[in-house]
Chimera marker file (.cmm) of the C-alpha trace (Angstrom):
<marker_set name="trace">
<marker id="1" x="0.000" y="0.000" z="0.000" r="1" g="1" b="0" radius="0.5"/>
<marker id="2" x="1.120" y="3.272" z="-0.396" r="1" g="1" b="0" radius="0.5"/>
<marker id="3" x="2.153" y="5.688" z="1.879" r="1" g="1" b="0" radius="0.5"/>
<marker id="4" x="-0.937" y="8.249" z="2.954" r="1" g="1" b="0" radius="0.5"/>
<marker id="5" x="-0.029" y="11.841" z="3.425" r="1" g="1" b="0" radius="0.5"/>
<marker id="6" x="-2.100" y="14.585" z="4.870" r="1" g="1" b="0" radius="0.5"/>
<marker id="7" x="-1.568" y="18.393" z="5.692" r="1" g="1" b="0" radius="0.5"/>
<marker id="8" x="-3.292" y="20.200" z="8.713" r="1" g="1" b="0" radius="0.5"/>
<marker id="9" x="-4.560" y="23.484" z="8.495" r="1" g="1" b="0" radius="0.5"/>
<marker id="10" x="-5.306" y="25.561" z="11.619" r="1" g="1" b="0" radius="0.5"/>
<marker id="11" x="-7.333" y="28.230" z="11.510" r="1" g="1" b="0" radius="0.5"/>
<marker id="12" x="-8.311" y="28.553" z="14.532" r="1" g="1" b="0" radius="0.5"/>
<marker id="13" x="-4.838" y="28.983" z="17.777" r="1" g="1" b="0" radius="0.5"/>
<marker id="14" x="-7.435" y="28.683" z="20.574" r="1" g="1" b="0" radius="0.5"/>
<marker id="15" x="-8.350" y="24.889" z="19.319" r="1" g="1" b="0" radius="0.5"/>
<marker id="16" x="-4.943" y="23.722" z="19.037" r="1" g="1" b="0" radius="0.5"/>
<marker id="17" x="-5.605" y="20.834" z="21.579" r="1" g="1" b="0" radius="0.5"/>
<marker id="18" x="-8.026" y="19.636" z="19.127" r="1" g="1" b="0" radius="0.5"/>
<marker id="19" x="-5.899" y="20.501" z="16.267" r="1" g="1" b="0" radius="0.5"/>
<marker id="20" x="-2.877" y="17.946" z="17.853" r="1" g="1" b="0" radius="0.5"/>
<marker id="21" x="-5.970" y="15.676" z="18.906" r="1" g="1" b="0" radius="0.5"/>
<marker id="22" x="-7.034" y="14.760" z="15.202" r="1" g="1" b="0" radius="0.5"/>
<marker id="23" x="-3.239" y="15.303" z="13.996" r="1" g="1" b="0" radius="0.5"/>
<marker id="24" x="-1.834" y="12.707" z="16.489" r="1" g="1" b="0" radius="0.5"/>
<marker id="25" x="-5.335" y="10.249" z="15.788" r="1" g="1" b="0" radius="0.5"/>
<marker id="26" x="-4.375" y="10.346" z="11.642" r="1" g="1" b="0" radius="0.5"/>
<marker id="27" x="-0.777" y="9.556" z="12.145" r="1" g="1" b="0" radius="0.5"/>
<marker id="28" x="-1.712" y="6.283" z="14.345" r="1" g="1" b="0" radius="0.5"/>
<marker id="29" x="-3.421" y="5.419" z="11.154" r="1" g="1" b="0" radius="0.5"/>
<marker id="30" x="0.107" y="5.456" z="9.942" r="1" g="1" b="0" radius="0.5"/>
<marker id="31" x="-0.761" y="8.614" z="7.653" r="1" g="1" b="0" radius="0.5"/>
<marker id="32" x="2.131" y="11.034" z="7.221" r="1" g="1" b="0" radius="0.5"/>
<marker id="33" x="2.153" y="14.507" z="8.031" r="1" g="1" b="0" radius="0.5"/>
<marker id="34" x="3.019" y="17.251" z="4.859" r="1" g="1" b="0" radius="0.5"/>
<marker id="35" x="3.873" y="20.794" z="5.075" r="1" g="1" b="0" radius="0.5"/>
<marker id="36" x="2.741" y="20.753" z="0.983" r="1" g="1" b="0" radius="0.5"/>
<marker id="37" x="-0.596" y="20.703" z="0.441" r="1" g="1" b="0" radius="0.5"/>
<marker id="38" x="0.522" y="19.505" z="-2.994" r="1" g="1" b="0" radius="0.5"/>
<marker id="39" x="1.755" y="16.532" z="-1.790" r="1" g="1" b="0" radius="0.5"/>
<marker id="40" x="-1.344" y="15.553" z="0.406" r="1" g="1" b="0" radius="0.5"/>
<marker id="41" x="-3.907" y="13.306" z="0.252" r="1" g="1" b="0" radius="0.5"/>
<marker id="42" x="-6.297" y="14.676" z="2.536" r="1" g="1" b="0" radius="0.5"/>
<marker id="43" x="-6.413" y="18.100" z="4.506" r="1" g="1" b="0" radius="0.5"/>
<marker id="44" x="-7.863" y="18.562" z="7.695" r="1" g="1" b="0" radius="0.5"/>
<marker id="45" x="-8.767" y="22.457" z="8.452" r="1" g="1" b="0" radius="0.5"/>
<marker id="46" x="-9.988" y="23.473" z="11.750" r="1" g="1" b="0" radius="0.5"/>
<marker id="47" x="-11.768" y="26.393" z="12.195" r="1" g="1" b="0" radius="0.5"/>
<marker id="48" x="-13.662" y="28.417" z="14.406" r="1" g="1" b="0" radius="0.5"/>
<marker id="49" x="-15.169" y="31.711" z="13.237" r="1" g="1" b="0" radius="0.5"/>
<marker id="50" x="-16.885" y="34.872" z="14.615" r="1" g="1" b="0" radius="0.5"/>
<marker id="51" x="-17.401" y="37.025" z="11.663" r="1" g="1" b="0" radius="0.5"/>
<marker id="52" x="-18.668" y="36.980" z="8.451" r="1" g="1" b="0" radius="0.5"/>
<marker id="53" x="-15.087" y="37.846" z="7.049" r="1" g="1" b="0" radius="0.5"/>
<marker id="54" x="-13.799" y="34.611" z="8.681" r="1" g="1" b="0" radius="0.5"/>
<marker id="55" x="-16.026" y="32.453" z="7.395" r="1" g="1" b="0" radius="0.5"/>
<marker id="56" x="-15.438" y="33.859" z="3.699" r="1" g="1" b="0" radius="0.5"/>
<marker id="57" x="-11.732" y="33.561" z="4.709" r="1" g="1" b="0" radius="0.5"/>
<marker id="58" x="-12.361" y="29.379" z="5.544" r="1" g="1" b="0" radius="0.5"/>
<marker id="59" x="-14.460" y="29.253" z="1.872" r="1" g="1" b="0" radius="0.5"/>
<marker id="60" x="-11.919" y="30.253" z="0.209" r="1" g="1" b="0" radius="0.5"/>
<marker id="61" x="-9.724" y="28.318" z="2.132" r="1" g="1" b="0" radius="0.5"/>
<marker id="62" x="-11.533" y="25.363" z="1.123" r="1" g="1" b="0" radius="0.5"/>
<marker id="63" x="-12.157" y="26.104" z="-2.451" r="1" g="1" b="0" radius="0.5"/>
<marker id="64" x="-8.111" y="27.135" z="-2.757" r="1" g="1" b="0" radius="0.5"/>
<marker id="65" x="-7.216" y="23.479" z="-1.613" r="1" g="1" b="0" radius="0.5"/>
<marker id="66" x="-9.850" y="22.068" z="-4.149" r="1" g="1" b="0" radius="0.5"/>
<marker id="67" x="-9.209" y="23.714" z="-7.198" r="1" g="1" b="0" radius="0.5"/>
<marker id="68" x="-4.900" y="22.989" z="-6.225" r="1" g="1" b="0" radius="0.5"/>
<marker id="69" x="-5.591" y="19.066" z="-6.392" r="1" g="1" b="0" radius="0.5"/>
<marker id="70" x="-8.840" y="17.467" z="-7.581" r="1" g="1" b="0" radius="0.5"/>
<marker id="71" x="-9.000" y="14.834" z="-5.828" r="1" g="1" b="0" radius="0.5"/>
<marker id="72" x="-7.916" y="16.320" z="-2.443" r="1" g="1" b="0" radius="0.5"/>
<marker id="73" x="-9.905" y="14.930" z="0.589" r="1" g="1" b="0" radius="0.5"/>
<marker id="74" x="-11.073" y="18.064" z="2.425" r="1" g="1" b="0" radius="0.5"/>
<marker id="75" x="-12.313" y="17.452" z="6.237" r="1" g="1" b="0" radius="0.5"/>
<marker id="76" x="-13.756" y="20.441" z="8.100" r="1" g="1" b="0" radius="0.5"/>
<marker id="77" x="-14.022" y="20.811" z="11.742" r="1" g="1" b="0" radius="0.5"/>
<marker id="78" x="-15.636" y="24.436" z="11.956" r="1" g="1" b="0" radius="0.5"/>
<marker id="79" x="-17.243" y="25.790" z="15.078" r="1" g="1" b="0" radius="0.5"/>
<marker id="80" x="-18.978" y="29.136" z="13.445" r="1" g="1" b="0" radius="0.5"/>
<marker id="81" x="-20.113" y="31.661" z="16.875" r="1" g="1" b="0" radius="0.5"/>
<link id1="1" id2="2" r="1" g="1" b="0" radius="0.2"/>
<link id1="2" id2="3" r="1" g="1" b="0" radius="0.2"/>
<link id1="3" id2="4" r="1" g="1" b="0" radius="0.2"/>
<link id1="4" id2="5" r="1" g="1" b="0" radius="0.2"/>
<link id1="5" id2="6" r="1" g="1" b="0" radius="0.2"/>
<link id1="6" id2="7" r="1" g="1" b="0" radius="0.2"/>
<link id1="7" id2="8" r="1" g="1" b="0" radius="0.2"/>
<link id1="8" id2="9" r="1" g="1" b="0" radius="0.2"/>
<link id1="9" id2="10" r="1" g="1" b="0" radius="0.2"/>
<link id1="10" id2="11" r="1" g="1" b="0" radius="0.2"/>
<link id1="11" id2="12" r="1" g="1" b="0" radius="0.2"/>
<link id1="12" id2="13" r="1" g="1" b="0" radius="0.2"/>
<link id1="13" id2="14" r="1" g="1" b="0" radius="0.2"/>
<link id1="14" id2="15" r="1" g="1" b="0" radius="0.2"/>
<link id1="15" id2="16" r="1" g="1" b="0" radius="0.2"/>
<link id1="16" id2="17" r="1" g="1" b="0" radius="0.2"/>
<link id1="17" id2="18" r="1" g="1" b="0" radius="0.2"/>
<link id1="18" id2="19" r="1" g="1" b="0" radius="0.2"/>
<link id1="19" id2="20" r="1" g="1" b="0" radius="0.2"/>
<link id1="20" id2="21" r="1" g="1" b="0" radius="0.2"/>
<link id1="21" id2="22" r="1" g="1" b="0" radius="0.2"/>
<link id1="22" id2="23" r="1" g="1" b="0" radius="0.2"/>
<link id1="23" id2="24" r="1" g="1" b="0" radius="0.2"/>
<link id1="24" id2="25" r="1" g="1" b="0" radius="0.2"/>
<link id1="25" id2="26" r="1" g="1" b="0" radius="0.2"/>
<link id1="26" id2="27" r="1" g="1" b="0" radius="0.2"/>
<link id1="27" id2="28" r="1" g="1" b="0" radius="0.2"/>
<link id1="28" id2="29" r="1" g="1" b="0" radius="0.2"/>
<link id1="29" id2="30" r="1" g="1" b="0" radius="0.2"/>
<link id1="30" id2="31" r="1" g="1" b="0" radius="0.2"/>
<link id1="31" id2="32" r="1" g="1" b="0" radius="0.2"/>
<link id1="32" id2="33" r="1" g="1" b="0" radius="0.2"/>
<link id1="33" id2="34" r="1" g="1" b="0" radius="0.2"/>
<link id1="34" id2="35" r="1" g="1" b="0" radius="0.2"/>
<link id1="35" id2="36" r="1" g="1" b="0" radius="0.2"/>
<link id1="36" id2="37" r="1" g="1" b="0" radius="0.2"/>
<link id1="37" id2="38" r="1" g="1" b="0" radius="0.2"/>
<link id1="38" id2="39" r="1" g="1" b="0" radius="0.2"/>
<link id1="39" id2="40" r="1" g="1" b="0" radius="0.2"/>
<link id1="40" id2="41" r="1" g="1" b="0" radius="0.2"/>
<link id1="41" id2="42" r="1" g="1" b="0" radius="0.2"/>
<link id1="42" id2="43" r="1" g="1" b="0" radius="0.2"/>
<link id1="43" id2="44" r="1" g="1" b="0" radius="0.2"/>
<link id1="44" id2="45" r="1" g="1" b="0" radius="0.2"/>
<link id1="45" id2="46" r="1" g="1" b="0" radius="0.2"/>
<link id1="46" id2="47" r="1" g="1" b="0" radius="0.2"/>
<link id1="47" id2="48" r="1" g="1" b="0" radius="0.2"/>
<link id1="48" id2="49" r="1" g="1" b="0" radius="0.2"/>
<link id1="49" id2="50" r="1" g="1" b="0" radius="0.2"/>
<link id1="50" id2="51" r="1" g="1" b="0" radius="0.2"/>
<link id1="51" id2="52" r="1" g="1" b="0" radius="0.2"/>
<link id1="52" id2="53" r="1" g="1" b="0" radius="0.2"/>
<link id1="53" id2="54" r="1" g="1" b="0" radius="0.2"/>
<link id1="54" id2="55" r="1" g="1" b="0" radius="0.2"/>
<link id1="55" id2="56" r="1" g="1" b="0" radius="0.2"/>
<link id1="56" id2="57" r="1" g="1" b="0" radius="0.2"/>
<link id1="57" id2="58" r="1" g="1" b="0" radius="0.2"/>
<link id1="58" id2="59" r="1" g="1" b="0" radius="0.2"/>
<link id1="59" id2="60" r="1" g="1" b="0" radius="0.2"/>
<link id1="60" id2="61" r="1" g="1" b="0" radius="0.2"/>
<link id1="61" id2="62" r="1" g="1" b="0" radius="0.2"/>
<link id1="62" id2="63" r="1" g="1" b="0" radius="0.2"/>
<link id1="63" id2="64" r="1" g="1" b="0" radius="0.2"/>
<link id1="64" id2="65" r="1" g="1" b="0" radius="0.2"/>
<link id1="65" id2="66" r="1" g="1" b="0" radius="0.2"/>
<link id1="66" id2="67" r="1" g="1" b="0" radius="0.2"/>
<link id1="67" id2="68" r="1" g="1" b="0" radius="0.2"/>
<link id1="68" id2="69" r="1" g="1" b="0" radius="0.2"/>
<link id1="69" id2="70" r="1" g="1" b="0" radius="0.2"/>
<link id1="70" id2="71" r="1" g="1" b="0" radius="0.2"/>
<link id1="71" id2="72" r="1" g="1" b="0" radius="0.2"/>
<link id1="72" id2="73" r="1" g="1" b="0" radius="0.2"/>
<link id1="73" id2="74" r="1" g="1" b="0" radius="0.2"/>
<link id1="74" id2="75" r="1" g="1" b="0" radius="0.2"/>
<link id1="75" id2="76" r="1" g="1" b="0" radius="0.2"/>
<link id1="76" id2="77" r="1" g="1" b="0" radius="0.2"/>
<link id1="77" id2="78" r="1" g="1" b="0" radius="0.2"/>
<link id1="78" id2="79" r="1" g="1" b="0" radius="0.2"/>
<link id1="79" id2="80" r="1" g="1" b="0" radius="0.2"/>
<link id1="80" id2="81" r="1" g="1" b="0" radius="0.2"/>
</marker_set>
């Protein structure tokens, strides 16, 4: 099989426990971490946002990684206040 690689994106500083949470529970699937999202097979984004400028900010986000590689597994963990 071949190796899995994933990127993390952190939108959000005051969810970083849950950021290293999900990062540490992917690489015990023996997924490897990439600072490239061009290299990835998945990205994992967390997010929390307040304002309506945020959550355009996470869209685009989002959209940036999809239109970079097709077939780019996007997971979201958004909290939106």
């Amino acid at each position: 099989m071949s190796e899995r690689r994933f990127e993390a994106e952190e939108l959000a500083p005051l969810r970083a426990f849950w950021s290293e949470a999900v990062r540490q529970a992917v690489e015990a699937t023996g997924a490897v971490a990439v600072t490239d999202p061009t290299r990835a097979d998945a990205a994992v984004i967390n997010s929390c946002t307040v304002t309506h400028v945020a959550e355009a900010k996470l869209r685009a986000l989002v959209r940036r990684l999809a239109r970079r590689r097709r077939r780019l597994r996007r997971d979201v963990g958004h909290v939106m206040s």
